[in-house]
C-alpha atoms as a printed R data frame, in Angstrom:
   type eleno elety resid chain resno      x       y       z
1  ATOM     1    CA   UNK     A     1 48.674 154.471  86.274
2  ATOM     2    CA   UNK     A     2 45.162 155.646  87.433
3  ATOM     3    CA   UNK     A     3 43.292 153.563  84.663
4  ATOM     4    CA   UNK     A     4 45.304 150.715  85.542
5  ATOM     5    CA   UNK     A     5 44.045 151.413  88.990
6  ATOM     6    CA   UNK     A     6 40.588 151.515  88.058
7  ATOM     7    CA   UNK     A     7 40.551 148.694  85.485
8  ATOM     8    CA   UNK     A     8 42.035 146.585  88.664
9  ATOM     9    CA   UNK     A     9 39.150 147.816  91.329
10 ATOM    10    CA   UNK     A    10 36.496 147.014  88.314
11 ATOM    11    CA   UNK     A    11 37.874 143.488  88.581
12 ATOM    12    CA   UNK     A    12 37.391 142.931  92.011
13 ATOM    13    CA   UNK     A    13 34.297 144.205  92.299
14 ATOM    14    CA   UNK     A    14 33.275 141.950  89.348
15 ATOM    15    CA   UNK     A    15 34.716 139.148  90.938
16 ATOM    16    CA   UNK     A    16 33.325 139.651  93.912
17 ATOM    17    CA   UNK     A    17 29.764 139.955  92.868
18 ATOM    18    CA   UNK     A    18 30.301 136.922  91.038
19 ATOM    19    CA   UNK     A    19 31.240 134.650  94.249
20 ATOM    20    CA   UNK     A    20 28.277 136.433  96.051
21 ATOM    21    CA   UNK     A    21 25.937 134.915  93.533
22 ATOM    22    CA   UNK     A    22 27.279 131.753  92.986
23 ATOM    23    CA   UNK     A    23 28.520 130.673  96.987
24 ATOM    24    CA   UNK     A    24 25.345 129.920  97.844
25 ATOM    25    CA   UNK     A    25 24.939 126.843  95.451
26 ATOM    26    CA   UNK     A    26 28.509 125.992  95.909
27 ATOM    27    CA   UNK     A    27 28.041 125.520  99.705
28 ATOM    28    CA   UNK     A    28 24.761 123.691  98.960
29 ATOM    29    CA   UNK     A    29 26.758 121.495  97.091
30 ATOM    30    CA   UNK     A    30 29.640 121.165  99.520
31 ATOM    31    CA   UNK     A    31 27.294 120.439 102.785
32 ATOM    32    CA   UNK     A    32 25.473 117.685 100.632
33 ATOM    33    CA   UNK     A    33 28.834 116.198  99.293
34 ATOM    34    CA   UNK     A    34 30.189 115.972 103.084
35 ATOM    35    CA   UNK     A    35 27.007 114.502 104.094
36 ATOM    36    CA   UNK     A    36 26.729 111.760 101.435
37 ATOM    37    CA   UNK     A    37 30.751 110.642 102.578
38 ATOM    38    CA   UNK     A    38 30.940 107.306 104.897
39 ATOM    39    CA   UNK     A    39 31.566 108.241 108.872
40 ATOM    40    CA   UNK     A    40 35.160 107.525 110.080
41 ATOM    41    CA   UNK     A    41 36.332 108.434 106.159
42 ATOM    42    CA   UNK     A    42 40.207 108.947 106.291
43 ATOM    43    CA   UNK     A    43 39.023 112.272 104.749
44 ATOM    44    CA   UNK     A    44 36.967 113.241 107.159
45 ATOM    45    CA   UNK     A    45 39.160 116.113 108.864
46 ATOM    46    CA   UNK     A    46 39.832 117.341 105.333
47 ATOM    47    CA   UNK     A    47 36.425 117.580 104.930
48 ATOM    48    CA   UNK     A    48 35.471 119.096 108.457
49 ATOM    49    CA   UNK     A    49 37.897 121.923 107.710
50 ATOM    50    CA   UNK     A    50 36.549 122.914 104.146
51 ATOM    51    CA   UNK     A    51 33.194 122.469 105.499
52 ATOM    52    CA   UNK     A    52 34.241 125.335 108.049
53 ATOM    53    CA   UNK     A    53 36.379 127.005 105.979
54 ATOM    54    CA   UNK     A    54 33.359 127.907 103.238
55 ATOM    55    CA   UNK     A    55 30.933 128.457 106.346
56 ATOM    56    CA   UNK     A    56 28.850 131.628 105.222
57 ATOM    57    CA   UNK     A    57 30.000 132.860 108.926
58 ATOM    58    CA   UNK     A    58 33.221 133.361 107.182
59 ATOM    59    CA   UNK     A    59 31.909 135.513 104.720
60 ATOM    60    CA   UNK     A    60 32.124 133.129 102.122
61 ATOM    61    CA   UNK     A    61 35.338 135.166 101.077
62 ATOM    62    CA   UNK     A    62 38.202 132.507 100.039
63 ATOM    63    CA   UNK     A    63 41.030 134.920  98.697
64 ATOM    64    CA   UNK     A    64 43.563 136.159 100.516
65 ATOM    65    CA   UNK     A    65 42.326 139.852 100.569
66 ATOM    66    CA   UNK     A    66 39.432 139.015 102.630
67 ATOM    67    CA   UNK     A    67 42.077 137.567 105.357
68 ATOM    68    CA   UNK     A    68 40.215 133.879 105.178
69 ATOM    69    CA   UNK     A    69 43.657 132.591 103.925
70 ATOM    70    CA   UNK     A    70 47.486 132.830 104.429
């Protein structure tokens, strides 16, 4: 049980030094994606609220043990 424990908590950490390196170029990409869409897009409050959703405010966290989601 303890190993199972510890394999799952060498996971996390893994995956969360993985999003830490790669969010930055992901919201790069984001920000300039929103930008490049035409004003008054139907999209456009999908796009406001991912936009805010990945803010790095938020902590860039997008799981639900971080709270960010439901």
């Amino acid at each position: 049980m303890q190993t199972e424990w510890e394999a799952g908590s060498r996971r996390i950490k893994e995956q969360d030094a993985w999003a830490k390196e790669i969010f930055p170029t992901t919201h790069e990409r984001l920000k300039q994606a929103a930008a490049a869409m035409s004003p008054g897009t139907p999209a456009q409050p999908f796009i406001d609220a991912l936009t805010e959703l990945a803010a790095p405010g938020r902590g860039g966290c997008l799981s639900r043990r971080c709270g960010n989601l439901s």
